[in-house]
C-alpha positions in Angstrom: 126.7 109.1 81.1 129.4 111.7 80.1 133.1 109.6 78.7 134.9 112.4 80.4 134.4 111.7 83.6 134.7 108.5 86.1 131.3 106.4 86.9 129.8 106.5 90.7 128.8 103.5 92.2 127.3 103.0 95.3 128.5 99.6 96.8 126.7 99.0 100.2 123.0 99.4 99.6 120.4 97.9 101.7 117.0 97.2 101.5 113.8 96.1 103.4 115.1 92.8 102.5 117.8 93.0 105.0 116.5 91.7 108.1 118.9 91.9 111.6 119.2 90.5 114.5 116.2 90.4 117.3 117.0 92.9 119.4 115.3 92.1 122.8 111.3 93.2 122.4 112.6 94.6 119.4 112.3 92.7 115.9 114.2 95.8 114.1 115.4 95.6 110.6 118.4 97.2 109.4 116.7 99.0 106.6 112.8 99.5 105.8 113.4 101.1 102.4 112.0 99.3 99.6 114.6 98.0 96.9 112.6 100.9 93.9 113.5 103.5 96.4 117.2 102.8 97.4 117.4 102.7 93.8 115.9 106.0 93.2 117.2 107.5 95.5 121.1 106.1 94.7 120.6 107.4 91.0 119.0 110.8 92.2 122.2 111.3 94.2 124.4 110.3 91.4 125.3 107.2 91.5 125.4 105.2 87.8 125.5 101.6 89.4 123.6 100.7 92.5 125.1 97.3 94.4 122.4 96.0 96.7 124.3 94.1 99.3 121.2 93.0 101.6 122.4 90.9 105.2 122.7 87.1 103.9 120.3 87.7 101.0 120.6 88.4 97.3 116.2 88.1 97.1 115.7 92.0 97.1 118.2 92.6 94.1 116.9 89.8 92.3 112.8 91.0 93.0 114.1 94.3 91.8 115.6 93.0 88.4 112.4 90.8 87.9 109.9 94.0 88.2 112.6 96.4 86.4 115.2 94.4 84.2 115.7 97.8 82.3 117.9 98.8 84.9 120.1 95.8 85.0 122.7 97.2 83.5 123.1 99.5 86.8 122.6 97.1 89.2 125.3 94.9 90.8 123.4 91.7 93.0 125.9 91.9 96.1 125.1 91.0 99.6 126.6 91.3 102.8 127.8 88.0 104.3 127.5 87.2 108.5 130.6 85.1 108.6 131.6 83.6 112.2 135.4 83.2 113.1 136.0 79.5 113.7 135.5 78.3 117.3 134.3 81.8 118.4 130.9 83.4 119.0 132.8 86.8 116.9 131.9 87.6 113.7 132.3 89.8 110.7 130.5 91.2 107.8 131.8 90.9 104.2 130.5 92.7 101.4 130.7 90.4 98.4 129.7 91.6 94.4 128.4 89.6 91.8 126.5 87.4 93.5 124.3 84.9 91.7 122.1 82.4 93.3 125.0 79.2 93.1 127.4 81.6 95.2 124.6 82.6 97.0 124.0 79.2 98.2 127.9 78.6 98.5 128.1 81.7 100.9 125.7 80.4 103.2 127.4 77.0 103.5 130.5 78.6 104.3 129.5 81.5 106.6 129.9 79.5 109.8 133.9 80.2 108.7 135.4 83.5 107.2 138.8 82.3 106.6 137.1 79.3 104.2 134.8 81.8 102.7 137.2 84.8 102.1 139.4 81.5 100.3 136.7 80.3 98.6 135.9 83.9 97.2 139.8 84.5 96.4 139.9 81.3 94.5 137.0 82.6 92.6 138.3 86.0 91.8 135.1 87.5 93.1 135.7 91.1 94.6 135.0 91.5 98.6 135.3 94.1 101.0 135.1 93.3 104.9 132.8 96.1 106.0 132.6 98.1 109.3 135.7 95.7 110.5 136.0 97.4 113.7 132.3 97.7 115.3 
C-alpha cells in the first residue's frame, strides 16, 4: 500500500453467513457469496480492509480468519445488528465494527432495544453506522 494516498475500506460486506428473513415459500438469504470470495473480490476492486458485517452474526468473519489469519490485518469482524424499537414491531439495522465474540453476545441481548444498544455501543466507544435508515 502506497503512503501517498488514503486507504479504501469496504465497510458493509456480507456473506453466505448472512441469513434473512423467510420470505413466504421463499427461504432467501441476503447474500450466497462465500466469505473467500467477498474478500477477493473486495481486494480486486481495491479495497485494503474488508469489514464483514453479516445480519446478527460475526461466524463468517471469524471462519474466514481461522482458514486465512494472514489476512487479518485487512479484515474488520463487523456485523449488522436487527435491533427492534421498544414496544414496536419497527426495526432498524446498525452496522457495528470491531466486533468480538463478548460484544457479540452483548449485541444480541440488547437487540430487542436500539436506544439501549446504540448507548451501550456509545459507552463503549465502538463505531456504528445505522444502515439503509429509511427502507
Amino acid at each position: 500500500m502506497r503512503a501517498d494516498r488514503l486507504s479504501r475500506a469496504d465497510l458493509h460486506v456480507h456473506t453466505s453467513f448472512s441469513g434473512w428473513r423467510s420470505l413466504g415459500l421463499l427461504d432467501a438469504q441476503d447474500c450466497y457469496v462465500a466469505p473467500e470470495v467477498a474478500f477477493a473480490v473486495a481486494r480486486a476492486r481495491g479495497m485494503d480492509f474488508v469489514c464483514f458485517t453479516d445480519h446478527d452474526t460475526i461466524d463468517g468473519a471469524l471462519e474466514f480468519l481461522s482458514r486465512h489469519p494472514e489476512h487479518a490485518p485487512r479484515v474488520i469482524v463487523g456485523e449488522e445488528v436487527e435491533a427492534r424499537f421498544p414496544g414496536s414491531r419497527q426495526w432498524i439495522h446498525i452496522g457495528v465494527l470491531d466486533v468480538d465474540e463478548a460484544l457479540h453476545d452483548d449485541l444480541r441481548r440488547l437487540r430487542d432495544d436500539c436506544h439501549a444498544l446504540i448507548a451501550e455501543l456509545r459507552r463503549r466507544g465502538r463505531w456504528f453506522v445505522l444502515n439503509h435508515p429509511f427502507q
